[in-house]
C-alpha positions in Angstrom: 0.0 0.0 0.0 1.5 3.9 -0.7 1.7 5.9 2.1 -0.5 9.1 2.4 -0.1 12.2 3.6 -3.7 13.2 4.6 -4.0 12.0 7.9 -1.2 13.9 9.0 -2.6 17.4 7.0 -6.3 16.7 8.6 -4.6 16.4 12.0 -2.3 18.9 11.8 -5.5 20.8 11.0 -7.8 19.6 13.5 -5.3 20.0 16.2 -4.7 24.0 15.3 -8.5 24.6 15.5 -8.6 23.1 19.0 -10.5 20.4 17.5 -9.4 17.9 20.0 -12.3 15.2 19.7 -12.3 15.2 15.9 -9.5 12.5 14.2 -8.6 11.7 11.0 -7.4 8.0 10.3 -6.9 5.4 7.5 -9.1 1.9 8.1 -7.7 -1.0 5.9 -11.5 -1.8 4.2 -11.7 -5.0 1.8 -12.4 -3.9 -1.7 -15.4 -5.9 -2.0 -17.2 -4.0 0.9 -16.7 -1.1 -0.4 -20.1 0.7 -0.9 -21.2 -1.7 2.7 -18.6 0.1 4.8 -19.3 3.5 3.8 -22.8 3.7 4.4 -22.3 2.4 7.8 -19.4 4.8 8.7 -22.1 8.2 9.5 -23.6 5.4 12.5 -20.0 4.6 13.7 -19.2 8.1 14.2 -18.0 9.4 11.2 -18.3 13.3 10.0 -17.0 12.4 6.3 -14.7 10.4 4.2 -12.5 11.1 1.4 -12.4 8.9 -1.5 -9.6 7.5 -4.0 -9.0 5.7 -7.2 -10.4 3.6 -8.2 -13.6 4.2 -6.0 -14.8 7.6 -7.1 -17.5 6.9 -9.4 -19.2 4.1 -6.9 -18.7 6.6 -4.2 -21.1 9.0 -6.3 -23.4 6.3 -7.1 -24.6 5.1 -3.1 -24.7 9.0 -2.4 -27.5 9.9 -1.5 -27.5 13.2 -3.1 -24.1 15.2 -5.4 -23.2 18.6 -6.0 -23.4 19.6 -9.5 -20.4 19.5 -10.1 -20.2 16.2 -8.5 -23.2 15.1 -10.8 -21.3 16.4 -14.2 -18.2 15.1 -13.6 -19.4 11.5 -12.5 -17.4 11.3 -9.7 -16.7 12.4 -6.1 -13.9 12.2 -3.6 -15.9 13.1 -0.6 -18.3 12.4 1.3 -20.6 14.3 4.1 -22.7 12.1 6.9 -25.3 13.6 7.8 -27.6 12.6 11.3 -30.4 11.4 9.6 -28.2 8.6 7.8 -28.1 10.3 4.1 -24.5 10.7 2.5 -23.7 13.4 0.3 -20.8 13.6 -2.6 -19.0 16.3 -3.6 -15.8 16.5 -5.9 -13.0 18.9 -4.6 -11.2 17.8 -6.9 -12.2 19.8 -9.6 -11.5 23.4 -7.8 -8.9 21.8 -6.5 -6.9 21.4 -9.7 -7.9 25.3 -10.5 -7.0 26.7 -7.5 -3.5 24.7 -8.0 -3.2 26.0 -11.6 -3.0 29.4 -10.0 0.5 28.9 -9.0 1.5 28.3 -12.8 2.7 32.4 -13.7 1.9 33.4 -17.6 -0.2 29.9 -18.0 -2.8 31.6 -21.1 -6.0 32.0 -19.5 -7.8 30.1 -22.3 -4.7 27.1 -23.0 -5.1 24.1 -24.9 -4.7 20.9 -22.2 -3.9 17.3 -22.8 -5.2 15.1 -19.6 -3.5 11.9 -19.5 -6.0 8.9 -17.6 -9.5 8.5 -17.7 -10.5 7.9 -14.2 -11.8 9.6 -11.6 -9.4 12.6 -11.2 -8.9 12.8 -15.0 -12.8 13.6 -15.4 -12.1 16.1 -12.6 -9.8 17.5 -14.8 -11.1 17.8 -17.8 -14.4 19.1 -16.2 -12.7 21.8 -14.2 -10.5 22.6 -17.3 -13.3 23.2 -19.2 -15.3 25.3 -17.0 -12.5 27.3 -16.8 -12.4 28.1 -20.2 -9.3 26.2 -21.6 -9.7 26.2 -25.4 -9.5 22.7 -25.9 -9.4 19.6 -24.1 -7.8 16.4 -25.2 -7.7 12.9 -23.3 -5.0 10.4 -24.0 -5.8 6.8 -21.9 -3.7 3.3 -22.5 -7.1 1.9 -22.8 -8.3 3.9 -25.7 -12.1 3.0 -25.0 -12.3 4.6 -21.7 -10.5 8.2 -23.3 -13.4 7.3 -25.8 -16.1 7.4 -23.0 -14.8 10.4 -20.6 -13.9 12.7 -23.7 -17.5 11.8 -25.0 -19.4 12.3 -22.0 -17.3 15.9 -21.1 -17.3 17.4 -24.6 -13.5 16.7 -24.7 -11.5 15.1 -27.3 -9.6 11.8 -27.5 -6.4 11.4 -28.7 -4.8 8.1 -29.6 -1.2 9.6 -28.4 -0.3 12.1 -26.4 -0.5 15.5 -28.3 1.6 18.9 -27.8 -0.6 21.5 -25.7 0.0 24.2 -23.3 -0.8 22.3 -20.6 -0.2 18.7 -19.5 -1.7 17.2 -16.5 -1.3 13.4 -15.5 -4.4 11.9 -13.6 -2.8 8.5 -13.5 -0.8 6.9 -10.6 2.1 6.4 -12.3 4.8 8.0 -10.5 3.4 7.4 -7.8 6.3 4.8 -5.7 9.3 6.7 -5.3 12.9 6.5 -4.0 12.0 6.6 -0.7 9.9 4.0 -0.5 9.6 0.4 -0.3 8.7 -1.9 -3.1 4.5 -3.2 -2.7 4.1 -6.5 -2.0 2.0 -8.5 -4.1 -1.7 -7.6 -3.1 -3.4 -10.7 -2.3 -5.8 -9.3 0.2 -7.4 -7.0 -2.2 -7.7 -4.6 0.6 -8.5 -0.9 0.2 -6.8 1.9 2.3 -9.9 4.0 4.2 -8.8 7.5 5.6 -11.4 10.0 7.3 -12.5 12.2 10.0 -15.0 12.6 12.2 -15.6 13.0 16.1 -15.1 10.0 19.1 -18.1 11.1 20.9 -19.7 7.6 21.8 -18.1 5.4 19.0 -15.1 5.0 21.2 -15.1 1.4 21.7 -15.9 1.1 17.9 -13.6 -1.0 15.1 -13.1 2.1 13.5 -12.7 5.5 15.1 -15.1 8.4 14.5 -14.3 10.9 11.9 -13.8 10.2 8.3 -12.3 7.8 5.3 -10.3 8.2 2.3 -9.9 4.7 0.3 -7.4 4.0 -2.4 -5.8 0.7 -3.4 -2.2 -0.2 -4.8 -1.1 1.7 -7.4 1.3 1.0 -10.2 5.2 1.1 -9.7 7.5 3.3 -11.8 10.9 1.9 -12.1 12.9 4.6 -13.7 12.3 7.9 -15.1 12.2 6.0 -18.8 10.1 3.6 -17.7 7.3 6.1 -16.3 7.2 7.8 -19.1 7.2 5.4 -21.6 3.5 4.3 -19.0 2.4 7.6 -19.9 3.0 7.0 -23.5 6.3 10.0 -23.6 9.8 10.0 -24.2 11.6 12.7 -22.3 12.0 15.2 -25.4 8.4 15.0 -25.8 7.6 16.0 -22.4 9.9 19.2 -23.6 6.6 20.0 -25.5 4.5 20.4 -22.9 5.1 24.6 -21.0 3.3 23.5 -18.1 3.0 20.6 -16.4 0.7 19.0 -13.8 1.0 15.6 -11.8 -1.5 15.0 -9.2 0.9 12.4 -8.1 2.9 13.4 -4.7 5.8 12.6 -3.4 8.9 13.9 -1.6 10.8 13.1 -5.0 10.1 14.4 -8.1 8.3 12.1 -10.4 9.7 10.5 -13.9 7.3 13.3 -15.4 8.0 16.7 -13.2 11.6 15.7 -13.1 11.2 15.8 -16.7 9.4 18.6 -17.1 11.8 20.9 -14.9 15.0 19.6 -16.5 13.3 20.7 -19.7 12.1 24.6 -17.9 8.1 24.1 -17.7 6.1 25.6 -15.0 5.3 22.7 -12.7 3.0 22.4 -9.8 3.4 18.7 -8.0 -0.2 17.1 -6.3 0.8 18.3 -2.8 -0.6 21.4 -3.8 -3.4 19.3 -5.1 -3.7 17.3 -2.5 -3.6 20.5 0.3 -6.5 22.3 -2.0 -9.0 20.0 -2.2 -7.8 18.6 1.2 -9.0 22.0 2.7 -11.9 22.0 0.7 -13.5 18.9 2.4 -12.3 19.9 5.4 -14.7 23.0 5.7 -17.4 20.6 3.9 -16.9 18.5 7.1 -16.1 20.8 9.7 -17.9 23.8 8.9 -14.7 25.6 9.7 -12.0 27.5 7.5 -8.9 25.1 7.0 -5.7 26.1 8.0 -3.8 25.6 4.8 -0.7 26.4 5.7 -0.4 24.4 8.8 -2.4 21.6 6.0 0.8 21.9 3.5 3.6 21.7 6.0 2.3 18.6 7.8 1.8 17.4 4.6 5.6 17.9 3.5 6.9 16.8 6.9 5.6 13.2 7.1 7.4 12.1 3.8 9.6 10.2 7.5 6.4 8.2 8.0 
């Protein structure tokens, strides 16, 4: 399993509010009781729960009721529990992205994008890019189908390779296993990683501990810098292409494509920055109070030791 970084940014968070009865924790959840566990989370205590790939569409489908933007994109990545039992979906995701692209100086305000996956995060992608007004939006997938489906579903368009654009983002998990860290062991459990937050109140004696989860699974391993490119269907002179470059993968080390990217003088933003955005975002869905993002972001860069 790859380590994350959000319990330590929701805590971090939760302990600088003075939120001291609120946690936020990963619960190991069996892949096939997935949509079982989450709807019994709001009774065990549980505030909310963020959601991973490849469970973001079947987190929007047993919701209860989406966001719009939830509803357009076809997926969500969080959840809300609310004290009648009903579970709501929202996709922080999407803003998340934009308010990320922010950091990119003299990105064009309208630029042509390429999205590389067609999952979850990529439909958050090429949603949010298009309601900001990028001028076109492509989708490369290694399964050519599913670029088929998203970019036919969100008015993008689907590209059998990679193209040249303004703007490259990666939506895949490749990238994601870096230096530091161990290699996976073969996954024969097919257990899913569940991180949340919510409050203890009386769920204290409770398997799982109230606040809220995030679920994810094992994600693929990239070798070398040549080898996780070549996954994302680029050689290193073609990433040169590309001005600005996006990878909501995070880790302490650059990935195969940012290191790429910055050898080559793009604009880069890594999925901390991601992750810290839409992080806070479900936080105040959760909380109903303004997330400390700078106290989110270090604790996020600090527990690369963990």
């Amino acid at each position: 399993m790859g380590h994350s970084r959000s319990p330590a940014m929701h805590n971090a968070a939760l302990r600088a509010l003075g939120m001291d009865d609120w946690r936020y924790q990963a619960l190991p959840v069996p892949e096939e009781l997935f949509a079982e566990t989450v709807r019994a989370l709001g009774a065990a205590g549980f505030a909310g729960a963020n959601v991973t790939i490849p469970h973001k569409q079947a987190a929007l489908a047993l919701a209860d009721r989406a966001s719009e933007a939830a509803r357009a994109i076809g997926a969500a990545n969080t959840l809300t529990f609310s004290p009648d039992g009903t579970i709501a979906a929202e996709n922080t995701d999407a803003p998340g992205l934009i308010a990320a692209l922010g950091q990119l100086a003299g990105l064009p305000a309208r630029p042509s994008a390429l999205v590389l996956g067609a999952g979850g995060s990529a439909r958050a992608a090429v949603w949010a890019l298009g309601e900001a007004g990028a001028r076109e939006v492509s989708v490369w997938n290694r399964t050519p189908e599913r670029a088929a489906t998203l970019a036919r579903e969100l008015g993008a368009r689907a590209v059998s390779a990679p193209a040249p654009a303004e703007l490259l983002v990666n939506c895949t998990s490749v990238g994601l296993i870096g230096k530091e860290t161990e290699p996976a062991r073969p996954d024969r459990s097919r257990e899913t990683r569940a991180f949340g937050a919510g409050r203890f109140g009386d769920a204290s004696g409770a398997s799982v501990s109230p606040i809220g989860p995030r679920f994810g699974h094992p994600l693929e391993r990239s070798a070398s810098e040549p080898e996780g490119l070549n996954q994302l269907g680029l050689t290193f002179d073609q990433v040169g292409e590309y001005p600005y470059v996006v990878d909501f993968v995070y880790r302490s080390d650059p990935t195969p494509l940012l290191a790429a990217a910055r050898a080559h003088g793009a604009g880069t933003v890594d999925g901390l920055e991601i992750l810290v955005a839409q992080g806070a975002l479900s936080f105040e869905l959760w909380t109903g109070r303004e997330a400390p993002r700078d106290v989110m972001r270090r604790a996020a860069k600090a527990d690369d030791s963990a």
